[in-house]
N, C-alpha and C positions, 0 to 999 in steps of 0.2 A: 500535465499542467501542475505547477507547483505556484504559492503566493510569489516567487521571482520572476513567475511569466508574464505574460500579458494580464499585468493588473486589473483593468478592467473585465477582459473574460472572467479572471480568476473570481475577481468583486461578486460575478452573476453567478457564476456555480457555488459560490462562499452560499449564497441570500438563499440560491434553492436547496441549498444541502442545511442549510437553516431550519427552511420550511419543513423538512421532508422531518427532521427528526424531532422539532417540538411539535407540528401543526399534525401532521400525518401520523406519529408512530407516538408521538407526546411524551418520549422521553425527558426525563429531568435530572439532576446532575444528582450523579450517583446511579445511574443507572447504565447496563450495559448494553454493546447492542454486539451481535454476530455479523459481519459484513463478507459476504462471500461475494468474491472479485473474478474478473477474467482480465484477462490483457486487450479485450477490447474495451474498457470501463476503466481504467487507470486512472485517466484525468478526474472521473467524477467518484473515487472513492478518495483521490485525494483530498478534495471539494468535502467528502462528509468527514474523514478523519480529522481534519483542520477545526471544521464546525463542531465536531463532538471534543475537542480538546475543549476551544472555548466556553460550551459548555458542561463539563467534567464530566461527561461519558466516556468511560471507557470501555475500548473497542477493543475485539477481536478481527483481523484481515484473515479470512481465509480467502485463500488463491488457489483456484480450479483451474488450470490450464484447457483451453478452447478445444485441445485433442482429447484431452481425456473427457471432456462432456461429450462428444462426440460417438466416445466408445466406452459411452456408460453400457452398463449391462443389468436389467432388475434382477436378474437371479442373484448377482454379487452385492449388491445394494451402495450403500452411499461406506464410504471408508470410515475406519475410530475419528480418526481425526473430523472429518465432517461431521458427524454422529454427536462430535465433543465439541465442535464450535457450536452449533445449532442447541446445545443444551447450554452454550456458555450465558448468551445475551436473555437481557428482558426483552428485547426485539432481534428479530432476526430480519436484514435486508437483503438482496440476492441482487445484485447489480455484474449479471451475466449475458452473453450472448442470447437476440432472441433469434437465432438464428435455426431453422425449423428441425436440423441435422441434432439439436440440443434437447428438443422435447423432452424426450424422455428421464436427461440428468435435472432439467429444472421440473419435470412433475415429480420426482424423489423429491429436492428440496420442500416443495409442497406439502406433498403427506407428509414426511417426516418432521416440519418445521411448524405445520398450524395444528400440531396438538398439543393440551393444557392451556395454560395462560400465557402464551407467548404474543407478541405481536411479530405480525408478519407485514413486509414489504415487496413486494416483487416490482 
């Protein structure tokens, strides 16, 4: 889903990706957030990227592919790159698969993401 799409869906995912980062996570411009994405969440990370432009957050998209949450492993843990979005943002969102085959890569995001002063969104 892009603003070219169906204007009206777009309008509704625009108002909640809205909500979600001033009401929910109370980012303010200047502030960053971590966004970790899968390709079943596409349409609504593009919904918060658009909203966090509007309002000058800048974002990081981390992209987890649905296989590799699948064949997470906790002995290995979460990769640099993960390790380094997840210290990027003032908040960190996780708009991933809940799909049950994924437990275990989004409870890393978890632990590793709700300690210090970060804000978390799952």
């Amino acid at each position: 889903m892009s603003p070219t799409s169906n204007s009206t869906t777009f309008g509704m995912a625009l108002a909640g990706a809205q909500t979600v980062l001033r009401t929910c996570l109370k980012l303010e411009s200047g502030d960053s957030l971590s966004l970790f994405v899968d390709e079943t969440a596409e349409p609504v990370a593009d919904a918060l990227i658009c909203a966090a432009e509007e309002f000058d957050i800048l974002v990081r998209r981390q992209f987890s592919p649905f296989q590799t949450q699948i064949s997470f492993d906790d002995s290995r843990g979460l990769s640099p790159d993960e390790h380094e979005a997840l210290a990027f943002g003032t908040a960190i969102l996780t708009c991933v698969s809940s799909d049950a085959r994924t437990t275990r890569y989004r409870q890393a995001l978890i632990r590793a993401g709700t300690t210090g002063d970060k804000r978390f969104g799952h």
